[in-house]
C-alpha angles and dihedrals in degrees: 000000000000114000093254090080127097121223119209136034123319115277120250113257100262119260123251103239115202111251123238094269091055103054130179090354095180102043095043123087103205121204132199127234114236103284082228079087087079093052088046086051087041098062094035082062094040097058096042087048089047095046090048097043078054099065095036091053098048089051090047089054097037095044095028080213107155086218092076084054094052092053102049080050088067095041087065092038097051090030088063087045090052095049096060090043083060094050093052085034100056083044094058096056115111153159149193136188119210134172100270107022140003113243110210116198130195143142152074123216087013105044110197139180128198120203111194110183103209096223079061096055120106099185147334128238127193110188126167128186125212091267084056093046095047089056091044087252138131136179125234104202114182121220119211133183082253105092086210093056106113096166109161147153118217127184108033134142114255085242102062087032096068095033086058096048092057092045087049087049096050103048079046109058092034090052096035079057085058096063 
């Protein structure tokens, strides 16, 4: 027998283990955030496309320079990239509420995962914009004694916003009596 060889029986393929950004897969329920969110995005892009095209426009006419046209060129070029990042983006929001914390996922490029642990949480906000309004949404957004926590929740209807929020309260206020 050479030393190549391998005694024994054959290994086990080696099993996929979830990465940092993907905890506890099969004990956490996941839940989306509404897809509006895209059309609210959308129309935040669009004016601001539309404001700057404007400008760029106008310079191009009044100077006649072919730079402005080249840059309004790459707005629509990089607007049209950006539309479809907001599309992938909305879809990667998400959220889970466990019985100790409240785990918040988004991101594409820069996946990233929040973990709030409701006895750390000082207080709960739900805002909505006009936008927001206008789509029937509104945003929880959790405040902890951490200044880098930027744990929220876009895209949700009133409803389960506010749902959420007193939930949130709630576990907060019952786990923050037991230290």
């Amino acid at each position: 027998m050479s030393g190549d060889e391998s005694v024994g029986p054959a290994s086990a393929p080696p099993v996929a283990q979830a990465g940092p950004l993907e905890p506890w897969p099969d004990t956490v329920r996941w839940q989306s955030i509404s897809t509006d969110l895209i059309w609210v995005e959308l129309l935040r892009l669009s004016v601001t496309v539309a404001v700057v095209s404007l400008a760029l426009g106008v310079g191009w006419a009044v100077t006649g320079t072919w730079l402005f046209g080249v840059a309004l060129g790459a707005l629509l070029l990089l607007a049209g990239w950006r539309a479809v990042a907001i599309v992938r983006a909305v879809r990667a929001w998400g959220y889970a509420e466990r019985e100790n914390d409240l785990l918040v996922r988004h991101g594409l490029l820069v996946r990233r995962l929040s973990i709030v642990p409701y006895s750390r949480m000082q207080f709960v906000d739900v805002s909505a914009g006009p936008l927001e309004r206008a789509f029937d949404l509104a945003t929880v957004q959790l405040h902890t004694a951490a200044a880098a926590s930027d744990a929220r929740v876009p895209g949700l209807r009133p409803a389960e916003a506010s749902r959420l929020r007193d939930r949130l309260t709630a576990l907060g206020e019952d786990q923050a009596e037991g230290l």
